[in-house]
MARFIRO-30678 format. One record per residue: y, x, z of N, C-alpha, C in turn. Coordinates in Angstrom, 1 decimal. Layout:
N
<atom><n_yy>Y</n_yy><n_xx>X</n_xx><n_zz>Z</n_zz><ca_yy>Y</ca_yy><ca_xx>X</ca_xx><ca_zz>Z</ca_zz><c_yy>Y</c_yy><c_xx>X</c_xx><c_zz>Z</c_zz></atom>
...
! end
This chain:
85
<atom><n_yy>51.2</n_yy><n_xx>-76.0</n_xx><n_zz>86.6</n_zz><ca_yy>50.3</ca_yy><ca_xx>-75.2</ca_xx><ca_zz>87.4</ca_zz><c_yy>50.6</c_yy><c_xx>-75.5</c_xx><c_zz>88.9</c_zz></atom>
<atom><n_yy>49.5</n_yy><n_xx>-75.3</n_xx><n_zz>89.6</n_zz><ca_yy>49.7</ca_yy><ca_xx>-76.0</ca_xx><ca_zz>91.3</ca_zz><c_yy>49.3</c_yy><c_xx>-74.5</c_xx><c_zz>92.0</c_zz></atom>
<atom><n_yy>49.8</n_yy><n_xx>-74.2</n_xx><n_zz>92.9</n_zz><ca_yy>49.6</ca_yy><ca_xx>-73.3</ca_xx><ca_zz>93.7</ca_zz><c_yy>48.9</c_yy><c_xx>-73.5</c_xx><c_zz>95.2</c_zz></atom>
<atom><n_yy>48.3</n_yy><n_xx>-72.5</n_xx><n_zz>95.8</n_zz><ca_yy>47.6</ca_yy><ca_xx>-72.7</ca_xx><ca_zz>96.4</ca_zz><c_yy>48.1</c_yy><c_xx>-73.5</c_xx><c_zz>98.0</c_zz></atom>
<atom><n_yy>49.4</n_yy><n_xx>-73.5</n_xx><n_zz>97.7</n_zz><ca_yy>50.2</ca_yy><ca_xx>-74.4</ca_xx><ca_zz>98.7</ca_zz><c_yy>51.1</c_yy><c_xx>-75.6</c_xx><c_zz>98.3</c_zz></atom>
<atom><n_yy>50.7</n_yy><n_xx>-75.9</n_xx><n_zz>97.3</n_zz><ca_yy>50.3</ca_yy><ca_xx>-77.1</ca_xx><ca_zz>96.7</ca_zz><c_yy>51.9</c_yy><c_xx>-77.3</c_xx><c_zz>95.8</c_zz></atom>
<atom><n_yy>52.4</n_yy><n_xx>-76.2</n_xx><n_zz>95.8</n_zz><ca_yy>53.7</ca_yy><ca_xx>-76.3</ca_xx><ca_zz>95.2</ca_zz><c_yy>53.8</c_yy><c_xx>-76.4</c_xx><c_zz>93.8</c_zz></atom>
<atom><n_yy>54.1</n_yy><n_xx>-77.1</n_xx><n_zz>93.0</n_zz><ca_yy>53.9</ca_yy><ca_xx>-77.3</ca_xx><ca_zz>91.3</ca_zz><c_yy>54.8</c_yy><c_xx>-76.5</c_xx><c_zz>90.5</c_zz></atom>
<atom><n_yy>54.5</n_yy><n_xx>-75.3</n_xx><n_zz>89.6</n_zz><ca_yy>55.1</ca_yy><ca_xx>-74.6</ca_xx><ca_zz>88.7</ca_zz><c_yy>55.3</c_yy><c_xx>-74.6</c_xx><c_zz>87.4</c_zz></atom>
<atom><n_yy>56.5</n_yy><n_xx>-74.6</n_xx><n_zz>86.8</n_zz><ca_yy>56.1</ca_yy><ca_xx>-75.2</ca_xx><ca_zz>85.1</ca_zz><c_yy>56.2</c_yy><c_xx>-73.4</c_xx><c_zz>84.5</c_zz></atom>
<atom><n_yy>55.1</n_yy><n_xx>-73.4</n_xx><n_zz>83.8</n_zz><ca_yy>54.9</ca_yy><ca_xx>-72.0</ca_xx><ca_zz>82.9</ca_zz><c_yy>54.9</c_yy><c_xx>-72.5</c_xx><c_zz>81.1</c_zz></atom>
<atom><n_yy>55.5</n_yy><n_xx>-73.7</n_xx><n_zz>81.3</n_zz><ca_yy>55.8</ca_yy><ca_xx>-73.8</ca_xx><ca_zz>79.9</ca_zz><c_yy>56.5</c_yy><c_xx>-73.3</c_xx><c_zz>78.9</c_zz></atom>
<atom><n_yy>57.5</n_yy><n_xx>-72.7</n_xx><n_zz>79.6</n_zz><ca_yy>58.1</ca_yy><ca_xx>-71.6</ca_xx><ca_zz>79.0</ca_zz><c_yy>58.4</c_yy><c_xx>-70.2</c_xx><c_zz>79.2</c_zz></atom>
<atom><n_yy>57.1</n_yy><n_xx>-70.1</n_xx><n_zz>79.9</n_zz><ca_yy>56.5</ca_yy><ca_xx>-68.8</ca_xx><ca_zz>79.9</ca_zz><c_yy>56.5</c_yy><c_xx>-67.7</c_xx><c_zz>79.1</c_zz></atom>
<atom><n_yy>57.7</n_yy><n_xx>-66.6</n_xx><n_zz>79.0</n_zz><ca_yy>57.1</ca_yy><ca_xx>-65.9</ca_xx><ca_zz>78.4</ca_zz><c_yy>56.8</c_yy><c_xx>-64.1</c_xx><c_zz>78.9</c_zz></atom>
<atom><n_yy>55.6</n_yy><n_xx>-63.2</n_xx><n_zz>78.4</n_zz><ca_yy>55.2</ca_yy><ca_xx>-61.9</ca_xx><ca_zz>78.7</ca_zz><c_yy>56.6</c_yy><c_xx>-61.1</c_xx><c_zz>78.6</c_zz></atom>
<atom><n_yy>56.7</n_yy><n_xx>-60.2</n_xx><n_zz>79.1</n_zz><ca_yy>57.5</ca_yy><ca_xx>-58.8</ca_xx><ca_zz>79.3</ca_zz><c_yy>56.2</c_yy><c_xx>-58.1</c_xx><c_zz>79.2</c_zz></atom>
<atom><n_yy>55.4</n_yy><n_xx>-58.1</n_xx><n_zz>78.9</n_zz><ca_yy>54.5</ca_yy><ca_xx>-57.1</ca_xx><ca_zz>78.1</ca_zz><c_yy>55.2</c_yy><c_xx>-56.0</c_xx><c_zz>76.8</c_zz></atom>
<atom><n_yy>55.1</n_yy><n_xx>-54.9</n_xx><n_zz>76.9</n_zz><ca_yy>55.4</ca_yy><ca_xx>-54.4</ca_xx><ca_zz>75.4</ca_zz><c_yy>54.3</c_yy><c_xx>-53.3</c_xx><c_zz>74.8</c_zz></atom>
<atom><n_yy>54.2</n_yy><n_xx>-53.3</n_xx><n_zz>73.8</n_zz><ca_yy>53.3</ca_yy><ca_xx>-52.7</ca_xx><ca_zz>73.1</ca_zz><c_yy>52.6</c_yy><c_xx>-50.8</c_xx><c_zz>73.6</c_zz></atom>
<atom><n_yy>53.9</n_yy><n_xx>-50.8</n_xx><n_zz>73.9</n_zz><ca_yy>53.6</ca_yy><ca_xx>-49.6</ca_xx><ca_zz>74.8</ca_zz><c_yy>53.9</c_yy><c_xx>-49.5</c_xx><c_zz>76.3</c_zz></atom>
<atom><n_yy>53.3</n_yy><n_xx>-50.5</n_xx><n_zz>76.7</n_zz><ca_yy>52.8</ca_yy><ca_xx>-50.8</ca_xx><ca_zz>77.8</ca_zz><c_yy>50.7</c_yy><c_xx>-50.7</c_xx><c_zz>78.2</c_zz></atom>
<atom><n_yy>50.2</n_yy><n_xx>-50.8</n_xx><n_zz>76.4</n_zz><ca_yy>49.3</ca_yy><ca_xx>-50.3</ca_xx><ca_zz>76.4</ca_zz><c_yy>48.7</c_yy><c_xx>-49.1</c_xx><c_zz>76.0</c_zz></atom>
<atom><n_yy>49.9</n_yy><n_xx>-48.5</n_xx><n_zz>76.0</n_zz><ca_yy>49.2</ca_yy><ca_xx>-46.8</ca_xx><ca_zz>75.4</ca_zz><c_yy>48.2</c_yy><c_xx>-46.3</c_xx><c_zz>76.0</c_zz></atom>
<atom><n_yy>48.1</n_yy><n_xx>-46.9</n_xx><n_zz>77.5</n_zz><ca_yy>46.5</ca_yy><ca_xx>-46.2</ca_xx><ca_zz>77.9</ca_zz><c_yy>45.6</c_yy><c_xx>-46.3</c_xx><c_zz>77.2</c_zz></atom>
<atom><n_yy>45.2</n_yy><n_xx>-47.7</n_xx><n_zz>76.5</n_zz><ca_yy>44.3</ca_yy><ca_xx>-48.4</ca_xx><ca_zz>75.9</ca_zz><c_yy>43.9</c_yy><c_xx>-47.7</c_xx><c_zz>74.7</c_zz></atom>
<atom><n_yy>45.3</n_yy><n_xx>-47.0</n_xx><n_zz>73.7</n_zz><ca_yy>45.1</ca_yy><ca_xx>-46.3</ca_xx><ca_zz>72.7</ca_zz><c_yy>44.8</c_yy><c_xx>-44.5</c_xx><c_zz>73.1</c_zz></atom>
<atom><n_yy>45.1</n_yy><n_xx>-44.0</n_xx><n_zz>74.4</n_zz><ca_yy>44.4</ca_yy><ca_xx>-42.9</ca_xx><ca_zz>75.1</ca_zz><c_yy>42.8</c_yy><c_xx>-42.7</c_xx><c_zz>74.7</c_zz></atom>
<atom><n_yy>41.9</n_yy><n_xx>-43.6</n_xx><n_zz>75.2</n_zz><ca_yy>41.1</ca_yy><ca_xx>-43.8</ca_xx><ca_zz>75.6</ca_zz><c_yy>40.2</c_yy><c_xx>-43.7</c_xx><c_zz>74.5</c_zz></atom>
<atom><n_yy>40.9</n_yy><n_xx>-44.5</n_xx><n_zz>73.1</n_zz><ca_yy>40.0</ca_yy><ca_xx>-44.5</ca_xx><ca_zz>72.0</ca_zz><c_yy>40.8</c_yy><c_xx>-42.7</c_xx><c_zz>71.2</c_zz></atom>
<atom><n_yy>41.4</n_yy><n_xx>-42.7</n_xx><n_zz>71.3</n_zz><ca_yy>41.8</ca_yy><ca_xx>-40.9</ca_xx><ca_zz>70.9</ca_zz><c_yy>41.1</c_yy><c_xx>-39.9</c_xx><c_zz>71.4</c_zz></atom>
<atom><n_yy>39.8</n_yy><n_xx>-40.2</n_xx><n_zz>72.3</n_zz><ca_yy>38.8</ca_yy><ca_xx>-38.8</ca_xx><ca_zz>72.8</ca_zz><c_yy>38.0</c_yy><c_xx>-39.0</c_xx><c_zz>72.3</c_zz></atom>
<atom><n_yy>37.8</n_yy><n_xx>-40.3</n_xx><n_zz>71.7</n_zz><ca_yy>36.5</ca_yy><ca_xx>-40.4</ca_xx><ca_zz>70.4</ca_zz><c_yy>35.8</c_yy><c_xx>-38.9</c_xx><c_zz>70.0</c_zz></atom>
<atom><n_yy>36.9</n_yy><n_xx>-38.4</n_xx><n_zz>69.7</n_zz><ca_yy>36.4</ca_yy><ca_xx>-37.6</ca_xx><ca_zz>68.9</ca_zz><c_yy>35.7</c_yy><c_xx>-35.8</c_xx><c_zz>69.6</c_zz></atom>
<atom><n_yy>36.5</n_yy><n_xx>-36.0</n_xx><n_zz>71.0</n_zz><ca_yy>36.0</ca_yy><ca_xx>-35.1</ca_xx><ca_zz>71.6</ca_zz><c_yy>34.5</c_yy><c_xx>-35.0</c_xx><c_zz>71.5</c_zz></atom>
<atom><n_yy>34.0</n_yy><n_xx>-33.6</n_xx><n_zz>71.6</n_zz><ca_yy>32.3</ca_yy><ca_xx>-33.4</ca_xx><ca_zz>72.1</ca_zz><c_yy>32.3</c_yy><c_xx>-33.5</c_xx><c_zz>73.7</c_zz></atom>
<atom><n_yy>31.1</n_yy><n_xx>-34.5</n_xx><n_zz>73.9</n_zz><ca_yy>30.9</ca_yy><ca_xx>-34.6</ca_xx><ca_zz>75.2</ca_zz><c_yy>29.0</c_yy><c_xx>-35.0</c_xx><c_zz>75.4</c_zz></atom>
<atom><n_yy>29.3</n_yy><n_xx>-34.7</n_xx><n_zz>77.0</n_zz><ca_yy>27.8</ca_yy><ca_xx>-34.3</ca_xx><ca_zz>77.6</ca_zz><c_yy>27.4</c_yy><c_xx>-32.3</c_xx><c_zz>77.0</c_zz></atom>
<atom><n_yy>26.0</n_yy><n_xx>-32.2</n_xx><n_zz>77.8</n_zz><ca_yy>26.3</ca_yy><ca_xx>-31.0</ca_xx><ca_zz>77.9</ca_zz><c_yy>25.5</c_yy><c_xx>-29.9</c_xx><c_zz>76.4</c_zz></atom>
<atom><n_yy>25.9</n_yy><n_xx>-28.8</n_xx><n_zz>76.4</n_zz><ca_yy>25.9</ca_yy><ca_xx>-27.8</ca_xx><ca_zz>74.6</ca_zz><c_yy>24.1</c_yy><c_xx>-27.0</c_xx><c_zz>74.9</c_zz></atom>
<atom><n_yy>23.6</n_yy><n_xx>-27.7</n_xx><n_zz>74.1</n_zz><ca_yy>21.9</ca_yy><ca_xx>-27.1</ca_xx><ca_zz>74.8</ca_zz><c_yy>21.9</c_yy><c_xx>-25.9</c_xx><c_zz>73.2</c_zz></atom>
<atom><n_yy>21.1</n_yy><n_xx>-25.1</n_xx><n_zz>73.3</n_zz><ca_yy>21.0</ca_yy><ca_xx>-24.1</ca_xx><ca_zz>72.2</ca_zz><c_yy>19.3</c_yy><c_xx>-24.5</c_xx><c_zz>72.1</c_zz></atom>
<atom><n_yy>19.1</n_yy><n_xx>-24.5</n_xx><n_zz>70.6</n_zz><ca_yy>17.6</ca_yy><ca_xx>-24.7</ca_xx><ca_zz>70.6</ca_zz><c_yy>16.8</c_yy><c_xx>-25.7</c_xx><c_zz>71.1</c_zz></atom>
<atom><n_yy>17.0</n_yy><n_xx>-26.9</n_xx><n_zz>71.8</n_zz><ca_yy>16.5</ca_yy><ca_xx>-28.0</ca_xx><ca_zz>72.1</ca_zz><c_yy>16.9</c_yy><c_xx>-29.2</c_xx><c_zz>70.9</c_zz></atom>
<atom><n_yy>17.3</n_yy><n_xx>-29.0</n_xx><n_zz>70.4</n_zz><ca_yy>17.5</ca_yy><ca_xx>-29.8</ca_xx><ca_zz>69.0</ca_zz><c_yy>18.0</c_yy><c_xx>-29.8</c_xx><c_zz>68.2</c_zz></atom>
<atom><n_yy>18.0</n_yy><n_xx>-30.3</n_xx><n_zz>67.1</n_zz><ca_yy>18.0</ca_yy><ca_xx>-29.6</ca_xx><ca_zz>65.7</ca_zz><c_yy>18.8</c_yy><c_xx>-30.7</c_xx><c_zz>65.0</c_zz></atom>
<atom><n_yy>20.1</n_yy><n_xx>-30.1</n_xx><n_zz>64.6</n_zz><ca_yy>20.9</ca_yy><ca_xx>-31.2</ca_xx><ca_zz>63.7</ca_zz><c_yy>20.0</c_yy><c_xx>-31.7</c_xx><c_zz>62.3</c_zz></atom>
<atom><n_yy>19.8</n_yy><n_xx>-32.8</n_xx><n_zz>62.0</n_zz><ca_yy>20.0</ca_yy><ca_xx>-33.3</ca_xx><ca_zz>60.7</ca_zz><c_yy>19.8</c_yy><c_xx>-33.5</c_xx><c_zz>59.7</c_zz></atom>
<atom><n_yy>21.3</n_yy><n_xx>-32.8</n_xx><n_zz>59.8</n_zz><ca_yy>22.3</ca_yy><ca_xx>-32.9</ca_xx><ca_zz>59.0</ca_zz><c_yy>22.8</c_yy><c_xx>-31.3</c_xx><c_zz>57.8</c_zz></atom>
<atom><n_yy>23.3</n_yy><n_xx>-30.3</n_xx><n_zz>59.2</n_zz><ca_yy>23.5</ca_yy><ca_xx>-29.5</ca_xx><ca_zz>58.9</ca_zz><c_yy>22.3</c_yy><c_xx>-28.4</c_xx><c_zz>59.4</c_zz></atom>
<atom><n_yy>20.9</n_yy><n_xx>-28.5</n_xx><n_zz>60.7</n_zz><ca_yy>20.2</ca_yy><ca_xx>-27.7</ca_xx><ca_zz>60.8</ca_zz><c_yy>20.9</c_yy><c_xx>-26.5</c_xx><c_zz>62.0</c_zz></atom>
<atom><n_yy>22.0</n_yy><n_xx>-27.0</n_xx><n_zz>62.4</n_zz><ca_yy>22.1</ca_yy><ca_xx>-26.6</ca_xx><ca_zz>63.8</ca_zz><c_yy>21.5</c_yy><c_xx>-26.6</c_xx><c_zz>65.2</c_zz></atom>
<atom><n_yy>21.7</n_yy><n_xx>-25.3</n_xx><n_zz>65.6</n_zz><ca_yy>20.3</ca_yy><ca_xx>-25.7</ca_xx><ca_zz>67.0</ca_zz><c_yy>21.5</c_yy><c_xx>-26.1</c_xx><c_zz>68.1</c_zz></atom>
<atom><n_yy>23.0</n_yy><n_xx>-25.5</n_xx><n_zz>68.1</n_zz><ca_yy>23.5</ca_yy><ca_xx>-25.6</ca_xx><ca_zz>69.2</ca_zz><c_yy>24.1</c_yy><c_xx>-27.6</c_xx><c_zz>68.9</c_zz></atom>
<atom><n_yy>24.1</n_yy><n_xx>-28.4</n_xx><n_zz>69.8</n_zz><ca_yy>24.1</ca_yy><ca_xx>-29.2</ca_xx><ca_zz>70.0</ca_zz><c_yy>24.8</c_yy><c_xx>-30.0</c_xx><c_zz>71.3</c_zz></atom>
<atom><n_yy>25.5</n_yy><n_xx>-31.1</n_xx><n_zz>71.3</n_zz><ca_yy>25.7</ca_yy><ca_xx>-31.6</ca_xx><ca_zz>72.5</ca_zz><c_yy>25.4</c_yy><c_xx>-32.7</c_xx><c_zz>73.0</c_zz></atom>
<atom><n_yy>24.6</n_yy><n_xx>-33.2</n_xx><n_zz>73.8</n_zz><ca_yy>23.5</ca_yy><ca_xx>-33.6</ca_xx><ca_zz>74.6</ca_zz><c_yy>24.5</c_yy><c_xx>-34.4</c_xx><c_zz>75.8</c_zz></atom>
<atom><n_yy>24.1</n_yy><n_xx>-35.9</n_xx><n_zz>75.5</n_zz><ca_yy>24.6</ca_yy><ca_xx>-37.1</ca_xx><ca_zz>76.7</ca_zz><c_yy>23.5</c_yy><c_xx>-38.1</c_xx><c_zz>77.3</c_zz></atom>
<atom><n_yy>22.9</n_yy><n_xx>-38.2</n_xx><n_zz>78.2</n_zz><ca_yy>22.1</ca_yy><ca_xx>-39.1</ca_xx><ca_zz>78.6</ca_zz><c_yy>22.7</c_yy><c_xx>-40.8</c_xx><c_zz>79.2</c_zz></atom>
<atom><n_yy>22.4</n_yy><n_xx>-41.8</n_xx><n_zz>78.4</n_zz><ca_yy>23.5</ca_yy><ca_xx>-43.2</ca_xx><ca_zz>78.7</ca_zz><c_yy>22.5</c_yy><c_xx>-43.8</c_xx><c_zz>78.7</c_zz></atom>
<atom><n_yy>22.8</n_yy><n_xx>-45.0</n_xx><n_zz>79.2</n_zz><ca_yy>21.9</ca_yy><ca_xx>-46.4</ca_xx><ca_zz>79.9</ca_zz><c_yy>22.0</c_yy><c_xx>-47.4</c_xx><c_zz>79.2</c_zz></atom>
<atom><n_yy>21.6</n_yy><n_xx>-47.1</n_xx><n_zz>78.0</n_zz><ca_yy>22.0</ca_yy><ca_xx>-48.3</ca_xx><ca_zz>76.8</ca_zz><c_yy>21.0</c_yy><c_xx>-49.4</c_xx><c_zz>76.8</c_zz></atom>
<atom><n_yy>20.1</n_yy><n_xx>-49.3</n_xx><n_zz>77.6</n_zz><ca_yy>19.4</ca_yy><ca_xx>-50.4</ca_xx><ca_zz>77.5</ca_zz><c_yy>19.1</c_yy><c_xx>-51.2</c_xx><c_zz>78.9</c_zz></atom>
<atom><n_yy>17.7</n_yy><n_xx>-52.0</n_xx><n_zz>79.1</n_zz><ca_yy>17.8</ca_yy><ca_xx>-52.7</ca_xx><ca_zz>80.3</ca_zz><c_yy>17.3</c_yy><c_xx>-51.3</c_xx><c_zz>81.0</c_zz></atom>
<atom><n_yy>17.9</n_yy><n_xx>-51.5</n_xx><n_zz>82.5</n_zz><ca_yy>17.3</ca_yy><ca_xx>-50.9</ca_xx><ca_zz>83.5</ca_zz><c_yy>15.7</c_yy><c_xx>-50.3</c_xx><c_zz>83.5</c_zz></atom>
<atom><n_yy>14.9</n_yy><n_xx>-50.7</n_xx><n_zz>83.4</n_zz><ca_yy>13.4</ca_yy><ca_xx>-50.5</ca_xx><ca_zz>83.3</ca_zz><c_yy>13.1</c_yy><c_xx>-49.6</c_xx><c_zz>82.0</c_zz></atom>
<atom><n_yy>14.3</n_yy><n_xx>-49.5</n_xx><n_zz>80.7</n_zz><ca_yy>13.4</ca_yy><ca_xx>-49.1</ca_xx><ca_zz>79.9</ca_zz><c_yy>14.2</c_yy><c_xx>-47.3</c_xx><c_zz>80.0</c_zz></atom>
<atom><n_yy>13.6</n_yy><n_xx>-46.5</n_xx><n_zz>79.3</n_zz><ca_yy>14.4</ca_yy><ca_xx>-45.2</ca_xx><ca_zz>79.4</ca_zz><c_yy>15.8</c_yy><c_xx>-44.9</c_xx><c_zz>78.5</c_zz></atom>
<atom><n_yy>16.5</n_yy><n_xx>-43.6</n_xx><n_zz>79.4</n_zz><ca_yy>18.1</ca_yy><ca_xx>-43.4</ca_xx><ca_zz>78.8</ca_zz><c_yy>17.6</c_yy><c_xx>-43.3</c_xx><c_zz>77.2</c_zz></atom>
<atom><n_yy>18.8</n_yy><n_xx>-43.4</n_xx><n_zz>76.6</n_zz><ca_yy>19.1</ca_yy><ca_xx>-43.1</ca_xx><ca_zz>75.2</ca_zz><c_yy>19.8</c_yy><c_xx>-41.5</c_xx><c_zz>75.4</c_zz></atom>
<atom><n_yy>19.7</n_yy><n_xx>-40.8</n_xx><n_zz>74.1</n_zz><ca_yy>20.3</ca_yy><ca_xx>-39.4</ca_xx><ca_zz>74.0</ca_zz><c_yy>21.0</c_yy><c_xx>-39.3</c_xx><c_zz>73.3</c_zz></atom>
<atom><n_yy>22.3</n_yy><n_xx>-38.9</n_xx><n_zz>73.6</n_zz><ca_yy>23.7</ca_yy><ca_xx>-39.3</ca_xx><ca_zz>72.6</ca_zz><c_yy>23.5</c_yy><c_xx>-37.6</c_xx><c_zz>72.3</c_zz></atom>
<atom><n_yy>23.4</n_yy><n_xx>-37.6</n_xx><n_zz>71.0</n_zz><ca_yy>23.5</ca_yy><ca_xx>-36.2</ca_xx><ca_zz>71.0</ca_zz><c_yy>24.6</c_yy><c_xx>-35.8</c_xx><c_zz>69.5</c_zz></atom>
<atom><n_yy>25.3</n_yy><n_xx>-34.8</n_xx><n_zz>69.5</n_zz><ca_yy>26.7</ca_yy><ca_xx>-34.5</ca_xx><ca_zz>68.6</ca_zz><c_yy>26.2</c_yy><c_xx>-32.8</c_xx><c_zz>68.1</c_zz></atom>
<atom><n_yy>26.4</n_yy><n_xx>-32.6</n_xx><n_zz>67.2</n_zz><ca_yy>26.1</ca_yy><ca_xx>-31.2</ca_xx><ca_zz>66.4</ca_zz><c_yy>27.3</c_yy><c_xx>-30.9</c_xx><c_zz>66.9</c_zz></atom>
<atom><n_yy>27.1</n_yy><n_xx>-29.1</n_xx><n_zz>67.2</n_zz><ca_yy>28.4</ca_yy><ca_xx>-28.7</ca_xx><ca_zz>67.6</ca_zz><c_yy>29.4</c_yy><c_xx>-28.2</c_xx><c_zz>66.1</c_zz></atom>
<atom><n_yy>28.6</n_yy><n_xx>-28.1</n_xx><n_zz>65.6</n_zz><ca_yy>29.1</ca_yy><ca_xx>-27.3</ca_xx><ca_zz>64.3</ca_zz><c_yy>29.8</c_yy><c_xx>-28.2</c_xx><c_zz>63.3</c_zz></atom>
<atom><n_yy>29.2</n_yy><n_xx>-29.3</n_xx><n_zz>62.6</n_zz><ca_yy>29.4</ca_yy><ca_xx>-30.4</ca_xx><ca_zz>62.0</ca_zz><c_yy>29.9</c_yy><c_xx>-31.6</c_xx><c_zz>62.3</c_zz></atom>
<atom><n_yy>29.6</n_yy><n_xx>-31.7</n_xx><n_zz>63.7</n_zz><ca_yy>30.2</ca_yy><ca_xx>-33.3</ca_xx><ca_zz>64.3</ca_zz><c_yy>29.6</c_yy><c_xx>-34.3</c_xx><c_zz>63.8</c_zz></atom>
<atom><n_yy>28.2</n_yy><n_xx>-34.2</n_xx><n_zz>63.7</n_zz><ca_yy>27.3</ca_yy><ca_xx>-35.0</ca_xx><ca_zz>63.1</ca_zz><c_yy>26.5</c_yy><c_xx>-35.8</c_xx><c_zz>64.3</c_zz></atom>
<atom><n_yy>26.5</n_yy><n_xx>-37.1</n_xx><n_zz>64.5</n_zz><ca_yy>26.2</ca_yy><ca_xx>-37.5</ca_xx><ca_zz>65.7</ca_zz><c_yy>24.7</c_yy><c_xx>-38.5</c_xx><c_zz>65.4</c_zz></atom>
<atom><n_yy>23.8</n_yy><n_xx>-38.9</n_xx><n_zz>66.3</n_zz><ca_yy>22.7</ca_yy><ca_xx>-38.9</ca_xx><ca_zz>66.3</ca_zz><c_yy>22.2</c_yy><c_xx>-39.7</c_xx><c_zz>67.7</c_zz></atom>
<atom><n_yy>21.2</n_yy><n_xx>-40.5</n_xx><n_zz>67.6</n_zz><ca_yy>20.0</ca_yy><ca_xx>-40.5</ca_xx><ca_zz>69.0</ca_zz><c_yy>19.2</c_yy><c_xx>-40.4</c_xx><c_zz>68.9</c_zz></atom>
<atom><n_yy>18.5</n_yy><n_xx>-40.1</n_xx><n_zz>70.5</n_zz><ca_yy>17.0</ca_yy><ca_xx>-40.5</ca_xx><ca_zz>70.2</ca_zz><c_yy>16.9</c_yy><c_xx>-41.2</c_xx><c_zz>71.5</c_zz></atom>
<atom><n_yy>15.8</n_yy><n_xx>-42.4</n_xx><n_zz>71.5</n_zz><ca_yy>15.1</ca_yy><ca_xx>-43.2</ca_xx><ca_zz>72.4</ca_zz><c_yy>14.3</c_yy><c_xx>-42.8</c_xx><c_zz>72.7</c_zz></atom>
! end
């Protein structure tokens, strides 16, 4: 490898000091999965599944710019998840 002052480096025996929990953030991130998120509407939609009206309501940008949000929506009761376009 050449650097940008033109100095030549061997990384052939390169190795990481990475350790596995060095990425625990990484496994943080996928552990709120399961949280309810966006906001709890009563009566604006109807699980289902189980026929719940209380509900939790996310508005995301899943498609191109031009076309309209998607509605991530999660039963509060059952955890039964859902959209609509």
């Amino acid at each position: 490898m050449t650097l940008s002052s033109g100095e030549k480096v061997d990384t052939s025996d390169a190795k990481s000091t990475s350790e596995a929990s060095d990425l625990k953030h990484l496994k943080e991130v996928i552990d709120d999965a399961d949280q309810h998120k966006g906001v709890l509407t009563t009566d604006m939609y109807v699980c289902p599944k189980c026929e719940e009206t209380e509900v939790f309501a996310e508005l995301k940008q899943t498609r191109a710019s031009d076309e309209p949000e998607t509605r991530i929506l999660t039963c509060k009761n059952c955890g039964h998840g859902w959209r609509e376009y």
